[in-house]
N, C-alpha and C positions, 0 to 999 in steps of 0.2 A: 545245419540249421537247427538252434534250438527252439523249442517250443516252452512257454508263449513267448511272444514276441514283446519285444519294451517300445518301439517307435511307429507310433502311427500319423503316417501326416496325410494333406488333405486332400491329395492325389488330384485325379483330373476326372471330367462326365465321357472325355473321351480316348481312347477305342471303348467302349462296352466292352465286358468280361473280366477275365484275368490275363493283365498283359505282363511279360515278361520282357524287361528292356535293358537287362544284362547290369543291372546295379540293384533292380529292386520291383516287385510286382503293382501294379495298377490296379485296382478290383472298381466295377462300374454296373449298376443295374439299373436298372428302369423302373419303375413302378410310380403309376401316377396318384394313389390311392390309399398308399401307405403310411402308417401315423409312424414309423420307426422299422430299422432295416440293420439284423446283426450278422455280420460276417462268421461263419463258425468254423474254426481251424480242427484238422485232427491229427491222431499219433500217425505214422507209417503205415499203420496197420489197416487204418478207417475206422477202427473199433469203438477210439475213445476221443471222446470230443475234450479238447485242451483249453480252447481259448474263445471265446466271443467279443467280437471289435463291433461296436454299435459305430455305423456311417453315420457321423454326425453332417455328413456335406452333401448338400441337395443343390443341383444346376439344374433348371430345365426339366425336371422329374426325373433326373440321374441323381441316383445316391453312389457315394465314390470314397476311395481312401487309397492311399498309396503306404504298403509296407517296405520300408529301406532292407530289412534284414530277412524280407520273404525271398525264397527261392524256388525256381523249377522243380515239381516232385509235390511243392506242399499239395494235401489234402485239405477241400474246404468243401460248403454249402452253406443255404445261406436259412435265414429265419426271418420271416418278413410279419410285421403287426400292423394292426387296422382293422375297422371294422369286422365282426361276425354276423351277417345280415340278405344271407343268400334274397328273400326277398327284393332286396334292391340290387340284387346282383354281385354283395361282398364277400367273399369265404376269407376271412384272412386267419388263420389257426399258428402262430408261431412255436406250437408245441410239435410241427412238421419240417423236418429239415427238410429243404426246397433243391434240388438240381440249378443251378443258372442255365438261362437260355443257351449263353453264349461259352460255357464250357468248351472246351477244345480237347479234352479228354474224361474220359469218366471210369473210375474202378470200381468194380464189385458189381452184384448184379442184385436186382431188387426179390427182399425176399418177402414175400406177400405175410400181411398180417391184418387183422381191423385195424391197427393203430397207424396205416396209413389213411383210413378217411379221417376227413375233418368234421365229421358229423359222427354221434353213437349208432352204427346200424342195428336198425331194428327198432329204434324209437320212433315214434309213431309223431314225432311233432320237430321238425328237423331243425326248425327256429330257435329251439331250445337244447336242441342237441349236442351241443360244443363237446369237440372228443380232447379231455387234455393228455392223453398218453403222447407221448413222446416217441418217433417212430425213425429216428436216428440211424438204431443198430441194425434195420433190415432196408437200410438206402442205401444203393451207390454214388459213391462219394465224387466231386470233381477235382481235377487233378488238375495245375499251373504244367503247362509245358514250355519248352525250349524249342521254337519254331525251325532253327537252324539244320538244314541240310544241303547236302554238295548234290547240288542237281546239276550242275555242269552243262554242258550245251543244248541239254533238254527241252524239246521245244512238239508242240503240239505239230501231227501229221498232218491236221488239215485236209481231211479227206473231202473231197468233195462229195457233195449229197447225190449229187448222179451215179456218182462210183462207187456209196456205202453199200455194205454188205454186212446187216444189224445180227449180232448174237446174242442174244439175251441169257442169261445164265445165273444162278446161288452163288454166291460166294462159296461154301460150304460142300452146296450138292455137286458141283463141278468136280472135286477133285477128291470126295470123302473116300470113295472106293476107286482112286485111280489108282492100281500098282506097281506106276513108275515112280510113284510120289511117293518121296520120304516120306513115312507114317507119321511121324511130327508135326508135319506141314501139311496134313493134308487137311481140306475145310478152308486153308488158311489163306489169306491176302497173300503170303508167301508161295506157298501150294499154287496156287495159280499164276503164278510167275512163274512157273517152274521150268523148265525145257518141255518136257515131255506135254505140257499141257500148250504151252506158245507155239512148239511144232504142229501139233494135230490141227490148232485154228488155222497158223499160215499154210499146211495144206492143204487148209477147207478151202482157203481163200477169206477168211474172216477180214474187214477193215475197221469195224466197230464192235466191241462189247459196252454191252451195254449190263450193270451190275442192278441185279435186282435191289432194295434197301440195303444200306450202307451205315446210315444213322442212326447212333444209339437208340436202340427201342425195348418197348416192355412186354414179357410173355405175360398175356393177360389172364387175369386170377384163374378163371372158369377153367379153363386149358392144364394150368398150371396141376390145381385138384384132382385136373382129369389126367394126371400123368403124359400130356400131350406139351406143345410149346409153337410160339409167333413163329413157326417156321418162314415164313414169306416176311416177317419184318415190317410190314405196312402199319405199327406203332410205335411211331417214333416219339424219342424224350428228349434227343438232343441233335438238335441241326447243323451243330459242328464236329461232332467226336464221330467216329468209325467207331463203329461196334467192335468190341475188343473179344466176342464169341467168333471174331473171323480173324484173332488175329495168335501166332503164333507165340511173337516174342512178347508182347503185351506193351509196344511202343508205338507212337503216331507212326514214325518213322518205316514200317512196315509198309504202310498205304502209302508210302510216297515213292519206295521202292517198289512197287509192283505196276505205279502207274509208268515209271521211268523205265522200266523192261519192256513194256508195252507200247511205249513211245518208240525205244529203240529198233525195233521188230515191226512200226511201221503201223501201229495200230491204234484206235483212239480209246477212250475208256468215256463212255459216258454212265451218270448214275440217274438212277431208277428214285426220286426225290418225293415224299410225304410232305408239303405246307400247307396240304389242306383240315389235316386237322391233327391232334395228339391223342397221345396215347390215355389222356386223362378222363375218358369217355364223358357220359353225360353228369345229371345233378348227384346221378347216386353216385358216381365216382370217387377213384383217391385223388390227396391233395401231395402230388407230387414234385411242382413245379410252377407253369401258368396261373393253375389255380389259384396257389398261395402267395404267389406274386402279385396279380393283380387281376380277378377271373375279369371283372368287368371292364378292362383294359384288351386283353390279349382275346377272348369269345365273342364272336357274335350271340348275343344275348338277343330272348324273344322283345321286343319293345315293352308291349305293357306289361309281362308279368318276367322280369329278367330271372328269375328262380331256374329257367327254363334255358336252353340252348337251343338256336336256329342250326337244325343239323342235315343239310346238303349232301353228307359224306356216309351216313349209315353206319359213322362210327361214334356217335352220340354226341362232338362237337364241331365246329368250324370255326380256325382261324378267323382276326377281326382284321382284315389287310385294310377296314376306314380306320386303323389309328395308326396314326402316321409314323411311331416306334415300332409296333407290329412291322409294317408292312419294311421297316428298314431292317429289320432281323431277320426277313426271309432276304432282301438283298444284300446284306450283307456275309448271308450264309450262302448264296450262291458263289460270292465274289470270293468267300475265303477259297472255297474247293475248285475256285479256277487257278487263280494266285498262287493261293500256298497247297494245294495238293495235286495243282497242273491237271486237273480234268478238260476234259473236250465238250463238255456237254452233259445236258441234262434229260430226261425224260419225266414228265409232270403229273403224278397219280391226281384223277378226278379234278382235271384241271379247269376244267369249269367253272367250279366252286370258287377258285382263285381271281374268277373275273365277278365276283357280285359286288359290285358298287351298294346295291340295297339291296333286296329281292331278286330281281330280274338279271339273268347274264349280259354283261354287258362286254362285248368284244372291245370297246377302246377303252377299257378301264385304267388303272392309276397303273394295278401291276405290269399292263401289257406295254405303258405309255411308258413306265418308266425302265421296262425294259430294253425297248426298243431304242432307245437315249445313251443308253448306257455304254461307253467307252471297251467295257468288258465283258459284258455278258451278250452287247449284241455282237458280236462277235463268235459266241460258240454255238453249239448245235443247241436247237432247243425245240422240245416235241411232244406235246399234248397228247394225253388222252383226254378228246374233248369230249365228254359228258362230268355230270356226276348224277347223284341221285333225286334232285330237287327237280320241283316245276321247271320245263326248261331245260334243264341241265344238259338236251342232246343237242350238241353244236359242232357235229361233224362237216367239213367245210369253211365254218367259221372265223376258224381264229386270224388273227393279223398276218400279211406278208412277214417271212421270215422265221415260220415256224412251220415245222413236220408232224402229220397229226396221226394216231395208229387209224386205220382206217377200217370199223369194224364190217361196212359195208360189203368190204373187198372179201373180210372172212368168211362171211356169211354166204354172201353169191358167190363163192369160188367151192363152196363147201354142198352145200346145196346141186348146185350142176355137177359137178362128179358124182354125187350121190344119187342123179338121175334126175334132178326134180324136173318140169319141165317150164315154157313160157319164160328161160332166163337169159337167154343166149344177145338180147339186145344189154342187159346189166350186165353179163358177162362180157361182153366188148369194150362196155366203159370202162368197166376195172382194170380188164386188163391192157387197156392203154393210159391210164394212168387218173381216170376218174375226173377227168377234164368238167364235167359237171359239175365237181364240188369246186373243184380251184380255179379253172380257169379265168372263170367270171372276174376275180378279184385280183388275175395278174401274177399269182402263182401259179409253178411247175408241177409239172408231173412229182418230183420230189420230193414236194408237200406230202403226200399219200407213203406213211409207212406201212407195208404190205404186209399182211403175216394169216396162218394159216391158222396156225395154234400162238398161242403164248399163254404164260406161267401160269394163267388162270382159262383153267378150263382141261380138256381131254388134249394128251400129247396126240402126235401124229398116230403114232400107233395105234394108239386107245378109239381115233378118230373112224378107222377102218375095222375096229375087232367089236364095239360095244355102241348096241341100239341106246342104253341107259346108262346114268349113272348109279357108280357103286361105291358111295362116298360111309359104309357103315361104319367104318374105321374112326372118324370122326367124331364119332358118337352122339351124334345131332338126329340117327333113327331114318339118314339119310335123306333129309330133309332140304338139308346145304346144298350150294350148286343149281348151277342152272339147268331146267330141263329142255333149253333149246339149241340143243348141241348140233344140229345137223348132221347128224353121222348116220355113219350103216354098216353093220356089221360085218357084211359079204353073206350072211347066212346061217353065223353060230355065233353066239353071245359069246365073248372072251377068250381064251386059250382054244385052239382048235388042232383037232388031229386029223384032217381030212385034207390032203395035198390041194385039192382044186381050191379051197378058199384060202389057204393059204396061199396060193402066187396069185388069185384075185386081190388077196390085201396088198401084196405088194406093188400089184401094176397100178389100182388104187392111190397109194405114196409115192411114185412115182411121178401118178399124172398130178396129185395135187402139187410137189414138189418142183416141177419143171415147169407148172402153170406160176410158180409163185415166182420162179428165177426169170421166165421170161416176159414177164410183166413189167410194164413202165411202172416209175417208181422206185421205192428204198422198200426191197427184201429184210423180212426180219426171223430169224431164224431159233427156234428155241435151244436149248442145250441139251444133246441126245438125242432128238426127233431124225440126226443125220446118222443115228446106228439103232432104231428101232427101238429107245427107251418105251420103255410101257409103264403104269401106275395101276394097273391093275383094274383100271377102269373110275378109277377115282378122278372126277374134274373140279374139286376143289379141293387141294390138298397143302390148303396152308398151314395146318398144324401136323403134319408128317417127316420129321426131321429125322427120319430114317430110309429103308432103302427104299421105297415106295416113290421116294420123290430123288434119292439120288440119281448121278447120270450110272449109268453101269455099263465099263469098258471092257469086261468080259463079252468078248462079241463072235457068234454063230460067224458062219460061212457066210450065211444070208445078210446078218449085218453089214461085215465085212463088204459085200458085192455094193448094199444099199449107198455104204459110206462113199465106195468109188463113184458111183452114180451121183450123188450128190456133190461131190467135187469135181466132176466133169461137167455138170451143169453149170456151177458158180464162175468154173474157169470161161465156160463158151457165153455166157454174160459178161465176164470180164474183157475178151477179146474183142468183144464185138459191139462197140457204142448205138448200135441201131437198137438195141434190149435196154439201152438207159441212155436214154434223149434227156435233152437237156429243156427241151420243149415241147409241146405236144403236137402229136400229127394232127397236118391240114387236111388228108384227106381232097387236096386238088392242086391244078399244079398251079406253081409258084414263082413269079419271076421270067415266067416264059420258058422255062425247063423243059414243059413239053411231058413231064411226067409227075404222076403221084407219088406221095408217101405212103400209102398204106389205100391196100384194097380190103375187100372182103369180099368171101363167094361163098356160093351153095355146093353141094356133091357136085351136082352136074357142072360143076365148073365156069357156072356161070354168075355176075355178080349181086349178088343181095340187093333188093328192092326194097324201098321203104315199108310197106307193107309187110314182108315175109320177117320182118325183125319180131315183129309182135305172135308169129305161129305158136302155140302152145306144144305144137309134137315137135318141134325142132329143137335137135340137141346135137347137130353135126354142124360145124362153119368151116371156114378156111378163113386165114388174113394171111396176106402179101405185105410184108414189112421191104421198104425200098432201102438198100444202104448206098446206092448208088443217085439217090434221090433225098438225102437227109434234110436238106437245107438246110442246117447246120454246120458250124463255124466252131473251129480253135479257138483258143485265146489269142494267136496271133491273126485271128483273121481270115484262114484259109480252109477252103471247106472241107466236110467231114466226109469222108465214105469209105462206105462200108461190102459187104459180103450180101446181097438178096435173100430174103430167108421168106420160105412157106412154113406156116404152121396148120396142122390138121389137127380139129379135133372133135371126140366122137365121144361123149357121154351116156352113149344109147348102147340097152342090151344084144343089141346084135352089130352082125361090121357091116360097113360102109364102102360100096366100091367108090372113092374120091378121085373126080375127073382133075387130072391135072391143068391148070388154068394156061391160056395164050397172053403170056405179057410182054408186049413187042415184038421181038424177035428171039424166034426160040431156040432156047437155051438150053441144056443139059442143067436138069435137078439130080444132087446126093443128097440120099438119104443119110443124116446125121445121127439123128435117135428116132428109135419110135419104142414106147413105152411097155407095146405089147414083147416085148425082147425079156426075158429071162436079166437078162443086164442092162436093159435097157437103152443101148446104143444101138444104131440104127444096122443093116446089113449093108450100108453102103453101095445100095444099089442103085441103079441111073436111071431117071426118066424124062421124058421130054412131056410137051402138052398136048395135050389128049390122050396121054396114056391113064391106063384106070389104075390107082392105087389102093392096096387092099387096105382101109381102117381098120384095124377089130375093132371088136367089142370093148367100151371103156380104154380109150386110149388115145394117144396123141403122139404125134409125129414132126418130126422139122425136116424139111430140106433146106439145101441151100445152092443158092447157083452165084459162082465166083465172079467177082468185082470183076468187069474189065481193065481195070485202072492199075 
């Protein structure tokens, strides 16, 4: 393909973007506000801009052109004109080449200069500020692809949500120091496709990874200076391209092979998705993209003084989902990475934000309506973190049937009672049968509730058990960052410890939080490394640490080693056993005439919990009788489910607990399976009947089980 091009005809308003349709490319952008809109072609290189094609064809506030002699490969972006007028809401600076929304690839990486604002910084009058430097040669440029790949039978798992088993993980930090991974690959979309990294999940028993950001995005300035970088990715620039810093060969094609290995091996791939806002932060920000496109189109602008951005997200702007092109770019950016990069699902940063119709969160908004409508996307996993940072914004419980929400509640009270607090053990019931309080009411499952202990924000498991504080000085924020309501407890020495007793405290600690988290109703969510004692050194917010601090580290102690086993023995004895992931929530009475309950609870003395003793402040020891012989629960075909009996003990209290084993029916011989106070954590397999006294220790937790008749 030579450059410039001789034929430009008047193309189509639709797909949006740059389409490649095997004769010739399609270019389509949106902009409602725009006095003039120039296509700008470059060499191979990105270097040198070649060619400028003014869209002279406007549909619908689609500006469009079709190139006959364009091909796969060109480099383009765009230069949009119109008003300079921040006042009314206009920034339009065409001396800024622009990213398209709808790019499907992007090369090069942004390299920071003043001559990306669109205003002079440092003038004192912004109205009058117009920056005309030209800010081309430090942009990444968008790239025309060729959609085309042999996916062959490849077909989403389809996991069901009862059966997921969520691992959340970096692209990058998953495999940067693994040593079975070819150093080429490692970090890489590739890298994690790898054997060595597909085996370790399917012996965890992984069903779901879930990919932290994916989405071209920008290390933002401050970072940048500080020699640091967007490790976590939460500033995205482009909704369609795969960051090309995870990707080996520097082709789409990568990310669609790594989701088809994952598929083959039985596993789903959901992505960790940014549409609440961009990377183009507030008024002082660069004019990257959105901005120059059309700020008072694509922002929610303050009403009377639009100069300003309505910012819900803490990241200086919010998406405008009331303009009805906005809001088709985010569904049309969901629909491509179902389609054409065969994802299973999403996960929704500050998804809250996503539901403001005006101000207020509004749970049956346009997004959630139009979601739920949809041929495609209701169809895949889809899972809220329901807050953001606005009025309002905490809507855990909330969102519509058909959506799984992180559920921080569960973190909190599950983090809290092992840490000893007391007055929890009635919220600790609820969580751990699956928080029927928040969903119920509204006709969702247990499954609603993604369960997680830790995730990518905040103290790993490790850090959870070795550090009262955070030690975030690395950052260079003077440790300011981060949250100070970690719930944690050190066992007794702040960080790295040479004293044997705290150390197997930390461990029975991970233990019980870890087997509290597997055998809770609900969708388990698991971070990457917390299952072989990754640590950060005490850092819980370590988004700009893209070295080993946040990598996983496969170099693993004996102690790892044992921890690892013990966490894939958990995952498997959830997996065996469907009374640990109900499809429904216990009734707590009998059913049908059955003659039996689903689920008991008792006190030490082995007798059952009273309304009253829920609320005790010193209790921190229960029991629950989960029924598998009582599920009332059903197959897909109809015929009912059961299962294995199972007691659970547990004791969050500094001293042990003799636990009177309970009389349920006719009695039965209990094995002990696990109990946490073990070195490995598996039980001694010892036999008891009821009334026999069971030793609790101290901080720990126990299962038996007594075998299905059936």
């Amino acid at each position: 393909m030579n450059l410039p091009l001789t034929a430009v005809w008047p193309g189509s308003p639709f797909p949006r973007g740059a389409t490649w349709d095997g004769e010739g490319v399609n270019f389509a952008l949106f902009s409602e506000n725009a006095d003039k809109v120039e296509l700008c072609l470059f060499d191979p290189s990105g270097r040198r801009e070649v060619q400028r094609i003014e869209l002279r064809e406007r549909t619908d506030q689609i500006w469009h052109c079709y190139l006959p002699e364009a091909r796969p490969g060109l480099l383009y972006g765009y230069r949009v004109h119109g008003p300079y007028d921040p006042a009314r809401g206009h920034r339009f600076n065409p001396n800024k080449l622009l990213v398209e929304p709808y790019a499907k690839d992007l090369v090069g990486q942004l390299r920071w200069s003043d001559a990306h604002f669109g205003y002079r910084i440092g003038h004192r009058n912004e109205d009058l500020s117009f920056d005309r430097r030209d800010n081309a040669a430090g942009m990444p440029k968008c790239r025309v692809i060729d959609p085309a790949f042999t996916w062959g039978d490849d077909k989403s798992p389809r996991i069901a949500w009862s059966d997921m088993v969520v691992y959340e993980l970096h692209v990058r930090g998953m495999t940067k120091r693994h040593p079975e991974v070819a150093p080429a690959l490692r970090g890489t979309y590739a890298g994690l496709a790898s054997a060595p990294v597909i085996d370790h999940l399917k012996r965890l028993g992984v069903t779901s990874v879930e990919l932290m950001p994916v989405h071209a995005f920008i290390d933002d300035r401050h970072l940048v200076e500080r020699g640091l970088s967007n490790y976590w990715g939460y500033n995205s620039i482009g909704f369609f391209a795969p960051d090309h810093r995870f990707s080996a060969s520097n082709v789409v094609s990568e990310f669609k092979t790594m989701v088809k290995t994952f598929h083959s091996n039985g596993m789903e791939v959901i992505l960790d998705v940014v549409y609440n806002h961009t990377a183009e932060g507030n008024q002082m920000g660069p004019t990257l993209c959105f901005r120059g496109i059309d700020n008072a189109a694509y922002y929610r602008l303050v009403g009377d003084n639009p100069r300003y951005y309505m910012d819900y997200t803490g990241c200086g702007n919010t998406l405008n989902l009331q303009q009805p092109r906005v809001l088709q770019l985010i569904m049309d950016s969901l629909r491509y990475w179902v389609l054409e990069m065969h994802v299973d699902g999403f996960r929704f940063d500050l998804a809250s934000a996503l539901a403001r119709e005006l101000h207020a969160v509004n749970r049956l908004g346009a997004f959630f309506d139009i979601l739920l409508q949809d041929p495609v996307l209701s169809q895949v996993k889809l899972i809220a973190e329901p807050w953001d940072l606005g009025e309002g914004g905490y809507q855990v419980g909330n969102f519509p049937v058909g959506w799984g929400e992180w559920n921080d509640r569960y973190r909190d009270t599950m983090r809290s009672y092992w840490k000893g607090d007391g007055g929890l053990i009635g919220d600790f019931a609820c969580r751990l049968t699956g928080s029927s309080d928040f969903y119920e009411h509204s006709g969702r499952k247990p499954y609603a509730s993604i369960n997680f202990i830790t995730a990518h924000d905040g103290f790993t498991l490790h850090d959870l058990v070795a550090y009262n504080g955070k030690h975030n000085e690395a950052n260079g924020e003077d440790n300011r960052d981060g949250t100070d309501n970690n719930r944690s407890w050190n066992c007794g020495a702040e960080g790295p410890s040479e004293d044997a007793a705290i150390d197997a405290l930390r461990a029975r600690q991970k233990r019980n939080l870890l087997a509290t988290l597997f055998l809770s109703q609900g969708v388990p969510m698991l971070v990457a490394g917390d299952e072989m004692g990754r640590s950060q050194g005490g850092n819980n917010n370590a988004y700009c640490q893209d070295n080993e601090t946040s990598w996983v580290n496969w170099d693993l102690s004996a102690a790892d080693r044992e921890f690892l086993d013990f966490v894939q023995a958990l995952i498997a004895l959830r997996r065996e056993h469907p009374v640990f992931h109900r499809r429904h929530f216990f009734q707590g009475r009998d059913i049908r005439g059955s003659g039996s309950k689903d689920i008991h609870w008792f006190k030490p003395d082995g007798l059952e919990m009273s309304d009253e003793e829920w609320v005790h402040d010193f209790a921190r020891c229960l029991g629950v009788f989960l029924s598998g012989e009582a599920m009332h629960e059903c197959d897909g075909r109809g015929r009912p489910i059961r299962d294995d009996n199972f007691l659970l003990l547990f004791n969050s209290h500094h001293e042990a607990v003799a636990f009177m084993v309970p009389l349920l029916g006719e009695d039965r011989e209990w094995t002990v399976l696990l109990d946490t106070a073990q070195d490995s954590g598996v039980g001694p397999e010892d036999r008891f009947r009821s009334g026999d006294s069971y030793p609790l220790e101290a901080r720990s937790l126990a299962v038996m089980v007594q075998r299905s008749r059936s």
